[in-house]
Structure formats: structure tokens, C-alpha cells
N, C-alpha and C positions, 0 to 999 in steps of 0.2 A: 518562152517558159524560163524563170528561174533556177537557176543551179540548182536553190538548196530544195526546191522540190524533185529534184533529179538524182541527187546523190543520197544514197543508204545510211542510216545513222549509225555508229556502232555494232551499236545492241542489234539491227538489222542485218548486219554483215555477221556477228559473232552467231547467231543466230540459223541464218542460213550457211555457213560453216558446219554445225554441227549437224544440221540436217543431213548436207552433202556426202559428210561421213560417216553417217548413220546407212546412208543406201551404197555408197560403195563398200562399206561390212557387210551388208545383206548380199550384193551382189561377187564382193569374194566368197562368202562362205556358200554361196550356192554353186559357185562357178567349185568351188574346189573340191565339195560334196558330187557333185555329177559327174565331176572328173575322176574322183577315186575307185570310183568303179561299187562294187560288192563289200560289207564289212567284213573279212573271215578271224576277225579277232587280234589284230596286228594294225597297227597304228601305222598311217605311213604319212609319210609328208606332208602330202593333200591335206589328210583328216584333220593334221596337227595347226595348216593352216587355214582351214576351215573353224576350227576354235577359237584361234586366235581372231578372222576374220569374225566372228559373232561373239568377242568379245570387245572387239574395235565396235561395232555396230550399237550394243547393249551398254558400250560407257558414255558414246555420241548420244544415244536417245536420253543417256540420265542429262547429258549437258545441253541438249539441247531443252529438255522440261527446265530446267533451271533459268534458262536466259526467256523462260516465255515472262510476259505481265501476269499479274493477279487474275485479272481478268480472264485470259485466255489458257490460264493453268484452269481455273476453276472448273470454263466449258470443257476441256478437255478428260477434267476428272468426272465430270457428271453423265460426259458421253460415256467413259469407260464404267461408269457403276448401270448404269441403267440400261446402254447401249449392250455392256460386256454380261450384264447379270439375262437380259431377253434373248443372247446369245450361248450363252448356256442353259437355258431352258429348254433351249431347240435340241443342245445337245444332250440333254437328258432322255426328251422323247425321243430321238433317232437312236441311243443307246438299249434305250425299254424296248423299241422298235425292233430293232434287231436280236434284243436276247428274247422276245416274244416269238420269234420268229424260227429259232433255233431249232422246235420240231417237225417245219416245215422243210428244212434242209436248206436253206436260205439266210442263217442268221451267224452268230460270230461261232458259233461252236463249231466249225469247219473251218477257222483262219488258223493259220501258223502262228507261231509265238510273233514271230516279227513282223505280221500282219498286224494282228490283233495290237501292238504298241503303237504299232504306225494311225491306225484306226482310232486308237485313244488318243495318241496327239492330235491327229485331226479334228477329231469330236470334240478337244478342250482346247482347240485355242482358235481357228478358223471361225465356224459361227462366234463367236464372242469379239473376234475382231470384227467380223461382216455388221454386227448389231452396232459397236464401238463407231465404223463409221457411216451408218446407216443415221447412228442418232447422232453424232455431230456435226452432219450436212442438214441435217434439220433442224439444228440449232444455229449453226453460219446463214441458212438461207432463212430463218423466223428472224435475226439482225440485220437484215439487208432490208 
């Protein structure tokens, strides 16, 4: 085999660079968020490098969208509009769900304040990622 079929071009390497860094922000900021224990309203070191860790994370993913092709930004944007838009649908009906539910004693009118936030970020960003890559693997596997 060929070298230059063996060696990564640039844009390949610059590429998977920012990936790499984009998951070890996610995995600082989760390692340091688990590590801090409870929020009781005081910032401590953890937290402070937990921010920064999902700011390292959130600048990788802008550079990493930047070094993609036309191409592969496009599928990426069509997965997140259509993938992210039927992932939020879901989370509208499990939100109706559960406020329907609230006279039964089973629905959000029994969570705590820091439930019920935790519960809304879950509902707004999890299904909408699940759909994000639900319909991108369906658009990678319809070009194979």
C-alpha cells in the first residue's frame, strides 16, 4: 500500500484534533461536575473547572464544524434541523405528559425546583440530540 493512502491530510488531522478536544471537555466537565459533590451556592474549584472544561468543549465543537467540507457541514445541519426539530417533539409530548398527569400524583407538580430544571434540560436537549443522531446515521448509511 502506498504512503499517501496511509497518511492523514491536514484538514484530517486538524480535524480530528478538534474532535479529540471537544470529548476530553465533555469528559473534564463531567469528571468535575461529579466530583463536586451537591451545589450549596458557592463555587468551588470543581465547578469553576467544570466551566471552563464545557467551554474548552463548546469552542472544539465550533472548530471543529468549521474545518468540516460543505458537504458534510450541510448533512450535519439537516440532521440537527429535522433530527433536533422530531426530538423536540417528543419532548413536548412527554412535558404535556407529565403536566396531564399532575392530578394523578405522578407528574411534575411534585418535583423540587432543582428537579423540575434538571427535567427541563433533559426534555430540551437529550431527545433532540437522540433524533440529531438518529437522522444522521440515516443519512451516512442512505450514502454508503
Amino acid at each position: 500500500m502506498s504512503a499517501q493512502f496511509t497518511q492523514k491530510s491536514p484538514m484530517q488531522r486538524r480535524k480530528n484534533a478538534w474532535i479529540a478536544a471537544t470529548f476530553v471537555g465533555m469528559g473534564l466537565y463531567l469528571a468535575a461536575f461529579l466530583s463536586a459533590g451537591e451545589f450549596d451556592g458557592h463555587m468551588t474549584w470543581l465547578h469553576w473547572l467544570g466551566l471552563a472544561a464545557a467551554g474548552v468543549s463548546a469552542a472544539s465543537a465550533f472548530g471543529w464544524i468549521a474545518s468540516l467540507d460543505e458537504v458534510a457541514r450541510q448533512v450535519h445541519f439537516e440532521a440537527w434541523y429535522w433530527g433536533g426539530s422530531a426530538g423536540l417533539c417528543v419532548s413536548a409530548f412527554a412535558l404535556l405528559a407529565l403536566v396531564l398527569a399532575a392530578p394523578v400524583g405522578i407528574g411534575v407538580a411534585h418535583l423540587d425546583v432543582d428537579e423540575g430544571i434538571a427535567l427541563g434540560f433533559v426534555l430540551g436537549v437529550v431527545p433532540a440530540a437522540i433524533g440529531y443522531a438518529i437522522w444522521w446515521t440515516a443519512l451516512w448509511l442512505r450514502r454508503r
